[in-house]
VODREN-862601 format. One line per 4 residues: number of its first residue (from 1); their letters; for each residue x, y, z of C-alpha. Coordinates in Angstrom, 1 decimal. Each point is the difference from the previous one (the first is absolute). Last residue first. Layout:
N
NUM	A	X Y Z | ...
END
This chain:
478
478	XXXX	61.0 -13.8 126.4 | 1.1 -3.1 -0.5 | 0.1 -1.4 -3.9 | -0.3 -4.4 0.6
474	XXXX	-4.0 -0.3 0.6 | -1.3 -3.0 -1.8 | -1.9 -1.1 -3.4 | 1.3 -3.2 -1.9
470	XXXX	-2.7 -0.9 -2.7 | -0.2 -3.7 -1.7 | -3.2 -1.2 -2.3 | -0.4 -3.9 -1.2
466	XXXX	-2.3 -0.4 -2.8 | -1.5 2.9 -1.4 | -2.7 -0.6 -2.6 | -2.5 1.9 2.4
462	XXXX	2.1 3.3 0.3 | 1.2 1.0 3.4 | 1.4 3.3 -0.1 | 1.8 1.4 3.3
458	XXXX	1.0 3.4 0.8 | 2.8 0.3 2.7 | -0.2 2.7 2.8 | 3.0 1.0 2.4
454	XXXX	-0.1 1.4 3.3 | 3.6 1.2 0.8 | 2.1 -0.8 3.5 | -0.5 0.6 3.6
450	XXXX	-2.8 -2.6 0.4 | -1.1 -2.1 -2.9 | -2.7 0.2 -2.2 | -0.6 -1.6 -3.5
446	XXXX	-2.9 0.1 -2.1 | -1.5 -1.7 -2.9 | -2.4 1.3 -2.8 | -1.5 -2.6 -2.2
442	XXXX	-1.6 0.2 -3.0 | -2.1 -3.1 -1.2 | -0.3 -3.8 -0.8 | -1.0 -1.5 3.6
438	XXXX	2.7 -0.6 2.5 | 1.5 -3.4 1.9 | 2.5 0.0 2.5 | 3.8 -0.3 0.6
434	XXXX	2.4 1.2 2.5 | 3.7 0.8 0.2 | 1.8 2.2 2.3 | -3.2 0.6 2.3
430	XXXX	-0.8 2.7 2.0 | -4.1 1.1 0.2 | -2.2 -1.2 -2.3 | -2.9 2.3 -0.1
426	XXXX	-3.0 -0.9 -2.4 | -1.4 0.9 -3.5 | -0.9 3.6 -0.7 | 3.2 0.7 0.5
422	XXXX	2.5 -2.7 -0.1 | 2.3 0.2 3.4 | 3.3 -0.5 0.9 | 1.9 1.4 3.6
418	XXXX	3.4 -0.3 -0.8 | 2.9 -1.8 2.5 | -0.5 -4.0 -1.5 | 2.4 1.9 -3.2
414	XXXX	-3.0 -0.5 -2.8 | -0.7 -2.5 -2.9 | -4.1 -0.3 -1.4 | -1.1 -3.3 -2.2
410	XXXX	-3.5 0.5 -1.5 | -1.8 -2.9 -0.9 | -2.8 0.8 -2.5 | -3.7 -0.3 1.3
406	XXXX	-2.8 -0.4 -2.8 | -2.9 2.4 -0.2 | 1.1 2.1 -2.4 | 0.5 -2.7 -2.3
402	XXXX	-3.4 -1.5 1.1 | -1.3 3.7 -1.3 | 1.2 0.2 -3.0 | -1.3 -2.9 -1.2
398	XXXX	-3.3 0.6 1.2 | 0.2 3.1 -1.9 | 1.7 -2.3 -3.1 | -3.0 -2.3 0.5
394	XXXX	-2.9 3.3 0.3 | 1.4 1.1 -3.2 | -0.3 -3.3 -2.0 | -3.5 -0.3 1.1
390	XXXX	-0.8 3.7 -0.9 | 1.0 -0.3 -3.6 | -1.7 -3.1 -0.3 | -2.9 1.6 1.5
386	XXXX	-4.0 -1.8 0.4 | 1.5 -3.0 1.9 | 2.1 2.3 2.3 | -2.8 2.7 1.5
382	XXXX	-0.4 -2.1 3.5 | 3.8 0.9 0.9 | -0.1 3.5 -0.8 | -1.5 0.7 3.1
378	XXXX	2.5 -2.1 1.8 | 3.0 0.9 -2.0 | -0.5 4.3 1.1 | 0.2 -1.5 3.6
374	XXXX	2.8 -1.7 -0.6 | 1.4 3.2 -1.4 | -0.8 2.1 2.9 | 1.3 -2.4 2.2
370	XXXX	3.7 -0.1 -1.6 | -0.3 4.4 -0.4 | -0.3 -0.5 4.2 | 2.5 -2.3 0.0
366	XXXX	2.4 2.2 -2.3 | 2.4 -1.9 -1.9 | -2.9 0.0 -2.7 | 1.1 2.5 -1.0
362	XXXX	2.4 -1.7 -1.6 | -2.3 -0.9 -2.5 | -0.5 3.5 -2.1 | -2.1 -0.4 -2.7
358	XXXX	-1.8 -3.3 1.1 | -1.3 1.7 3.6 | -1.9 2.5 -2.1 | -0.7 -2.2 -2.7
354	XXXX	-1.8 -2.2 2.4 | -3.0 2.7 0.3 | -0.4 0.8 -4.0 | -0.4 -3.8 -0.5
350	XXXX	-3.2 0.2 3.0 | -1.1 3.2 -1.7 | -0.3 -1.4 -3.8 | -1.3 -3.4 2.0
346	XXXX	-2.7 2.0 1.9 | -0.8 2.0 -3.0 | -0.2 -2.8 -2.3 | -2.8 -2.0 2.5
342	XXXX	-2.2 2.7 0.6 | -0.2 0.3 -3.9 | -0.5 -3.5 -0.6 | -2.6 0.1 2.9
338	XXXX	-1.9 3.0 -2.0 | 0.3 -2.2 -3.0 | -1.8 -2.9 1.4 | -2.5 2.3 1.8
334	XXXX	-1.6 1.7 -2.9 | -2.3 2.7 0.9 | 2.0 2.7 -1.8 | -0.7 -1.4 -3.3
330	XXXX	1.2 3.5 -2.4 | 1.8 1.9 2.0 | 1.3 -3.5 1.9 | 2.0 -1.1 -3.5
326	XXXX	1.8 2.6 -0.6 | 1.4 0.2 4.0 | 0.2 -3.9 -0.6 | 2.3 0.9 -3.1
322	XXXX	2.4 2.0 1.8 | -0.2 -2.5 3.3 | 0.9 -3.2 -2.1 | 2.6 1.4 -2.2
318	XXXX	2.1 1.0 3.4 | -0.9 -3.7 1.2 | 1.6 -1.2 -2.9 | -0.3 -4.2 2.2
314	XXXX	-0.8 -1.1 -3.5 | -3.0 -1.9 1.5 | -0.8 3.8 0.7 | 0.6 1.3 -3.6
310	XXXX	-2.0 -2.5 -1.4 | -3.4 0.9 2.1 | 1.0 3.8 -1.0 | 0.5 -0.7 -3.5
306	XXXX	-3.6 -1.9 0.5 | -1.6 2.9 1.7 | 1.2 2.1 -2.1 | -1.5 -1.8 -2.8
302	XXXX	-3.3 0.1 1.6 | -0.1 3.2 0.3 | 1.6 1.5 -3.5 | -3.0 -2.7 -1.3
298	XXXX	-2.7 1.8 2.2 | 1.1 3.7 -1.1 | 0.1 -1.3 -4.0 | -3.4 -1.2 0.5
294	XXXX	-1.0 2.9 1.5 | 1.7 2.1 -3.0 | -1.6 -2.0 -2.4 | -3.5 0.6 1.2
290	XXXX	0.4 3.6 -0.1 | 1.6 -0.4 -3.2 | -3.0 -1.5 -1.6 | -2.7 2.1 2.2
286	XXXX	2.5 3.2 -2.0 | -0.8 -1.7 -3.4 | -3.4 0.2 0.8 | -0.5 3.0 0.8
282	XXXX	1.8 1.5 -2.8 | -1.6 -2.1 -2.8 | 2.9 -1.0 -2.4 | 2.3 2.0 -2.0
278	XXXX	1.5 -2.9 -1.8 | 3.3 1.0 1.7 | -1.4 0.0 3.2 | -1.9 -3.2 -0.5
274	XXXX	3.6 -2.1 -1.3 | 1.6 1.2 3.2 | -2.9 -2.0 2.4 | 0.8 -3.0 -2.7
270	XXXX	3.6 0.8 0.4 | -0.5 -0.2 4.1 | -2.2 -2.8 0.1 | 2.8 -1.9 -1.4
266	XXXX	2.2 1.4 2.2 | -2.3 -1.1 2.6 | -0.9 -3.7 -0.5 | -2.5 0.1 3.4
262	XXXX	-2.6 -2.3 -2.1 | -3.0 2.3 0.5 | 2.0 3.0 -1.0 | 1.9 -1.9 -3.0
258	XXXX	-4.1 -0.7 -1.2 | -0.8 3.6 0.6 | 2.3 1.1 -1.9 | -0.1 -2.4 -3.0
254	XXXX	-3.8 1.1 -0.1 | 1.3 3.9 0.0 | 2.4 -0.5 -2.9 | -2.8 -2.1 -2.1
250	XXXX	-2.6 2.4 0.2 | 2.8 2.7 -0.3 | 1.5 -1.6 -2.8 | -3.7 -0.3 -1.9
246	XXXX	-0.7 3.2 0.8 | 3.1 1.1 -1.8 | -0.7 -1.6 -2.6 | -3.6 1.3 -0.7
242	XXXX	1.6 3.7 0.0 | 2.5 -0.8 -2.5 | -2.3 -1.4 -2.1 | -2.5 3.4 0.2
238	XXXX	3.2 1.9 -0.4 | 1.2 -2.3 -3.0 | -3.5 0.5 -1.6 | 0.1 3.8 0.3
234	XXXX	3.3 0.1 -1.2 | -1.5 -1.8 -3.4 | -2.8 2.2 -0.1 | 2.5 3.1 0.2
230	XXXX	1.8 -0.9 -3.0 | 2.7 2.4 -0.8 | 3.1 -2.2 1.7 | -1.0 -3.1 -2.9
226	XXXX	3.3 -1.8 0.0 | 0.7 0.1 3.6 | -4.1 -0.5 0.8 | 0.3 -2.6 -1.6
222	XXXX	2.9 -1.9 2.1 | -1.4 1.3 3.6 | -3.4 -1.8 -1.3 | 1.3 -3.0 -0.6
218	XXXX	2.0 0.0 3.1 | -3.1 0.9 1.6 | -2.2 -2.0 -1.4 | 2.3 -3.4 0.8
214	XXXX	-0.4 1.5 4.1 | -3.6 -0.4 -0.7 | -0.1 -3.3 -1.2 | -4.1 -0.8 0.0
210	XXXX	1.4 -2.3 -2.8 | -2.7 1.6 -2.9 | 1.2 3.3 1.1 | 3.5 -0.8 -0.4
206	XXXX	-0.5 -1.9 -3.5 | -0.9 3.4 -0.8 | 2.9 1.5 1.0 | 2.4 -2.0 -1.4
202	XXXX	-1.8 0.4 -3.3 | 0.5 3.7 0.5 | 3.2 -0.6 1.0 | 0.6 -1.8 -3.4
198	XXXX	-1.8 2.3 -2.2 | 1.6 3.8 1.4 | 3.2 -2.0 -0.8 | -0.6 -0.7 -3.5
194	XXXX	-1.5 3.9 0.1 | 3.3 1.4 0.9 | 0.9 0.6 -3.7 | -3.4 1.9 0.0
190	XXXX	0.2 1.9 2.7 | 3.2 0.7 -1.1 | -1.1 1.6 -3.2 | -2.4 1.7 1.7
186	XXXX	2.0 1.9 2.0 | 2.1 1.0 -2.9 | -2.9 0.8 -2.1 | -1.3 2.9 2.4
182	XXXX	2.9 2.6 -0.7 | -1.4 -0.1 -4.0 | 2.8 1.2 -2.0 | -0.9 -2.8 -2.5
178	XXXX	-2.9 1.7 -0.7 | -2.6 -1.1 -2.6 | 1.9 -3.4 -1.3 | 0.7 0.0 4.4
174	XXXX	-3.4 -0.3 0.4 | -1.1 -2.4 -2.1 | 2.9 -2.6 0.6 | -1.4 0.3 3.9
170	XXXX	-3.3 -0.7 -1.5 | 1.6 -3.2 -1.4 | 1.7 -1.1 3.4 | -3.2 0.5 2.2
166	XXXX	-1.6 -2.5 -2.4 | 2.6 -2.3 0.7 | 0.4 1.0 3.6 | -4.1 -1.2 0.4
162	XXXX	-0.3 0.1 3.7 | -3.2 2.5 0.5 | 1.9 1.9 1.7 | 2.3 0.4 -2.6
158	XXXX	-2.1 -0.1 -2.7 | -1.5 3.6 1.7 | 3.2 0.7 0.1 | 0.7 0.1 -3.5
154	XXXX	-3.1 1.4 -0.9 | 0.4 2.9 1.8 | 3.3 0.4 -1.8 | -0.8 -0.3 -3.4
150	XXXX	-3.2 2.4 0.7 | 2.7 2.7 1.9 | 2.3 -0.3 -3.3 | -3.2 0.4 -1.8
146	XXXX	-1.1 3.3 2.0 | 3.5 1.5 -0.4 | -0.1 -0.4 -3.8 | -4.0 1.5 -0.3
142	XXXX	1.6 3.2 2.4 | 3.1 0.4 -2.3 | -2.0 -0.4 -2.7 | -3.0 2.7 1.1
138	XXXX	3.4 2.0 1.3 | 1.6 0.0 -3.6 | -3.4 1.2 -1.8 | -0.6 2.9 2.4
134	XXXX	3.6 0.8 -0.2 | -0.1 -0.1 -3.9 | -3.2 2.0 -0.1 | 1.0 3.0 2.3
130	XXXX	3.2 -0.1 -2.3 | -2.0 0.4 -3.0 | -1.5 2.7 1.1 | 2.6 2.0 1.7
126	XXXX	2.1 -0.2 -3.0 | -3.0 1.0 -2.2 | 0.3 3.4 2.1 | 3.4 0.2 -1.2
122	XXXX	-0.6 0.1 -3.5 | 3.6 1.2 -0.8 | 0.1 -2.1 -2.6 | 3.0 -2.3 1.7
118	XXXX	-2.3 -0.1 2.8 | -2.6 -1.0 -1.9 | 2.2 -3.0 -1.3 | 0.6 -0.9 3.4
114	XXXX	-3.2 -0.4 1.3 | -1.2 -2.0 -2.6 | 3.2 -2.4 0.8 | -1.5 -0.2 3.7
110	XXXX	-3.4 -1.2 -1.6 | 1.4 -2.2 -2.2 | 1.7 -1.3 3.0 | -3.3 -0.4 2.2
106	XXXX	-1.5 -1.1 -2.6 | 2.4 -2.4 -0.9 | 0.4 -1.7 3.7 | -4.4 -0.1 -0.2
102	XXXX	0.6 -2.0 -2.8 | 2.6 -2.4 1.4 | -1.5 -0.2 3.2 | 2.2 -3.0 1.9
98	XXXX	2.7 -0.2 -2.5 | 1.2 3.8 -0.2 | -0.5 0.1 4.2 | 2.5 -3.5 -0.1
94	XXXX	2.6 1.9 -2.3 | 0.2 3.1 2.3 | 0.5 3.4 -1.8 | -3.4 0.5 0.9
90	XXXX	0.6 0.5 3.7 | 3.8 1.5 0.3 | -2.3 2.3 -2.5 | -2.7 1.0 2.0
86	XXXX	1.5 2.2 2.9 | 3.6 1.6 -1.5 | -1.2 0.1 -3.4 | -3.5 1.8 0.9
82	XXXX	2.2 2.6 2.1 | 1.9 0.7 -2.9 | -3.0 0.2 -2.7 | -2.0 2.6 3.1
78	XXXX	3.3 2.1 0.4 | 0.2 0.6 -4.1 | -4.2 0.8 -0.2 | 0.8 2.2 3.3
74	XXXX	3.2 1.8 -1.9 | -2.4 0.2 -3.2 | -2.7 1.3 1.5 | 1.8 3.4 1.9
70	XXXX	2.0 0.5 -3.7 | -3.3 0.4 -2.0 | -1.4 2.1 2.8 | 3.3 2.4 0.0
66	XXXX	-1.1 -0.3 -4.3 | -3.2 1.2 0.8 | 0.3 2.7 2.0 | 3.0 1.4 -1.9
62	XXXX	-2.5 0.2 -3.4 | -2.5 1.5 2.0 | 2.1 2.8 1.4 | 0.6 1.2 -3.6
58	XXXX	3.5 -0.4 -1.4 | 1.9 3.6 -0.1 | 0.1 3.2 -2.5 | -3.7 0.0 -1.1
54	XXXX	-0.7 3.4 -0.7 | 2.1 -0.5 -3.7 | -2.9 -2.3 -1.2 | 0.8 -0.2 -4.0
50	XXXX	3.7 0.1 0.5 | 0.0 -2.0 2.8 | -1.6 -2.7 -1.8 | 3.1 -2.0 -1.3
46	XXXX	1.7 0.5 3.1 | -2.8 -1.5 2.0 | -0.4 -2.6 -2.3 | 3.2 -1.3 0.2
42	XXXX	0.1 0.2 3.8 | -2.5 -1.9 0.3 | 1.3 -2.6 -3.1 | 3.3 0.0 2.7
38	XXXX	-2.4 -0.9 2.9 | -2.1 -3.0 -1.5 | 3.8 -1.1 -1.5 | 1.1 0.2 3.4
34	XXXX	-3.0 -1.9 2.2 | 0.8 -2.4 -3.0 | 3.7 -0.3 0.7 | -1.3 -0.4 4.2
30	XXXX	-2.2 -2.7 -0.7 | 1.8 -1.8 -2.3 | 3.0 0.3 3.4 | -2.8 -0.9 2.0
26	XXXX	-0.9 -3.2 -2.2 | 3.8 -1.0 0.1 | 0.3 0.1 3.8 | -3.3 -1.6 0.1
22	XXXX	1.5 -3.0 -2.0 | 3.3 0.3 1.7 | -1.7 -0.5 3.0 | -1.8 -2.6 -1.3
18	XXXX	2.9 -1.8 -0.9 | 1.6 0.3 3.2 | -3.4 -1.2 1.3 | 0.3 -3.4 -2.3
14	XXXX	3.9 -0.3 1.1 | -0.8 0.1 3.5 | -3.4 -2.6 -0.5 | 2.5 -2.2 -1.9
10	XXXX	3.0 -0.1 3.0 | -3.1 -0.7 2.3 | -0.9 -3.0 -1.7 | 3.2 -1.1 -0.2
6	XXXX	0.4 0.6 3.8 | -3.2 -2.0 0.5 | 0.7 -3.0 -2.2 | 3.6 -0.2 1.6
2	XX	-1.9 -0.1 3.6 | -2.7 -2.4 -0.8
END
């Protein structure tokens, strides 16, 4: 189309070029007999001068009528050029020439008529011939557009009527008229598409007959792709549309209810997500998630209740009071867990207890710190079968504790003249050697004697010690 229309333009260029040289040419005839009208004025005025000597210039009559002369022929030369700017493009075009051809020659003839009575200086023929041509040129132009719209009309009415064959022939029609037509384009594809357009329309039909809705809906999604302009076509995918999604959220709300009934949560879940996004009845998709959360509340329950169950035959009693304090928001009334709890916290605090004395054992040295940790091993004593931890600290206590508890002989050398005694312990006067038996510990012995130095000695006693020597008298007098 595009080399067709740029030759065609190239010709209409060269046909006004010519017409402007053709009205150049009948003004310049124009003018030369404007001139000879003048110079046989003149003429005749010199030649009668002599017979009329008063009249020494042109009448006023004679200049009226030429100025008027000249006034006509500038509009009859603005009226050809505007004609040739507006109609010819229009008659110049092959397909206008084969459409009307009679009414095209008028028209021309008519133009041509115009011309030539320019050249005569019969400029108000000009006008009339002119007035004809455009009235002839715009009763084809209006009869050519009025076909191309007939051809057209027709066209789609075959197309909705699905008959692309007979579609395709008025197409041919209208582009023989006007092959500039902006509207055979979108025919054209409709009916290249058409093949298409058949099968999903098929599709679709077998749809209907198959109570398939979601097979409608492709089909439908498909023509209405190929045919955007048809609003009867998007009215049917709306309506389809419409009928499937009732379908899923018949079928969404059933599975719902069913996963409800059966405690499957996360099913019940996607069907419950499945409503929302199907934009389901508000009320009752909140009774669905109401009823899902409750469900989801007594399941959280019950398996707390069982993590905690394990966690206690675990002996995690730290595990077991975090998740009973979960547990007893929700069931505070149950007594098995509330024991388990009772139970953890006395273990946790019985363990905590012996650490004290585990931490730093030879405290123990200290009888009263010795009874304070015996103490601590009888209440922690009943608590053993539910604490491995706890058993295993109670015998390295008890441990402890016998080794405290266990004599070691003590051998002490001296001059027979020194007073000796253990504080804390006993008095054991003047001795040079004597032995006895001491508990693991810190000692703090003392020597006295008179006239001479008191002297001090310390003492350690550890339990592992086996045999234990100290020599403490007075020798430094004062």
């Amino acid at each position: 189309m595009q080399p067709e229309q740029s030759s065609l333009d190239e010709q209409l260029k060269k046909q006004t070029q010519v017409r402007q040289s053709q009205v150049g040419t009948y003004v310049a005839i124009a003018l030369a007999s404007v001139l000879l009208v003048a110079t046989g004025i003149g003429a005749y005025y010199f030649t009668t001068l002599e017979v009329q000597q008063q009249a020494s210039t042109p009448t006023e009559a004679a200049g009226s009528a030429v100025e008027a002369n000249e006034q006509h022929r500038e509009q009859a030369q603005q009226a050809i050029l505007a004609y040739e700017q507006q109609y010819q493009p229009l008659l110049a075009r092959s397909q206008i020439q084969s459409f009307a051809p009679a009414k095209h020659q008028q028209a021309t003839q008519a133009y041509e008529l115009a011309l030539q009575a320019f050249a005569q200086s019969q400029f108000r023929e000009v006008e009339t011939h002119l007035k004809h041509s455009i009235a002839m040129a715009e009763k084809l132009q209006k009869h050519w557009l009025e076909a191309a719209d007939s051809w057209y009309q027709q066209a789609e009415q075959a197309l909705t009527q699905q008959r692309p064959q007979e579609a395709q022939l008025y197409v041919q029609k209208l582009t023989a008229v006007n092959d500039q037509d902006t509207r055979i384009k979108e025919l054209q594809q409709r009916i290249d598409g058409f093949a298409q357009q058949q099968h999903w329309w098929r599709v679709y039909q077998g749809a209907l007959a198959e109570r398939d809705v979601p097979k409608q809906v492709t089909a439908l999604q498909q023509l209405v792709q190929v045919q955007p302009n048809r609003d009867e076509l998007k009215q049917k995918l709306a309506a389809a549309q419409e009928s499937l999604r009732q379908t899923q959220l018949s079928a969404a709300l059933e599975l719902a209810q069913q996963a409800l009934q059966q405690q499957q949560l996360q099913q019940a879940q996607q069907a419950i997500s499945r409503i929302a996004q199907l934009q389901g009845d508000k009320n009752t998709l909140a009774l669905l998630k109401a009823q899902l959360a409750k469900q989801q509340r007594q399941l959280s329950t019950e398996q707390t209740r069982a993590l905690l169950l394990q966690a206690s035959e675990q002996q995690q009693w730290q595990q077991v009071i975090r998740l009973a304090e979960q547990y007893l928001q929700q069931a505070p009334g149950d007594s098995t867990i509330t024991a388990l709890a009772a139970r953890g916290r006395e273990v946790l605090a019985a363990k905590q207890k012996l650490n004290v004395y585990l931490t730093r054992p030879q405290r123990l040295s200290d009888s009263s710190i010795r009874a304070q940790a015996e103490q601590a091993l009888t209440r922690a004593q009943p608590l053993k079968p539910y604490s491995r931890d706890l058993a295993r600290s109670i015998d390295i206590l008890r441990a402890h504790l016998k080794e405290m508890s266990t004599p070691v002989q003590i051998t002490l050398l001296s001059d027979g003249e020194t007073q000796v005694r253990i504080f804390g312990v006993e008095r054991l006067g003047e001795f040079t050697e004597k032995t006895l038996p001491l508990l693991p510990g810190s000692y703090t012995i003392e020597g006295r004697r008179s006239g001479y130095v008191t002297v001090k000695e310390k003492l350690i006693v550890n339990s592992d010690s086996h045999s234990v020597s100290l020599t403490i008298a007075c020798t430094k007098r004062i």
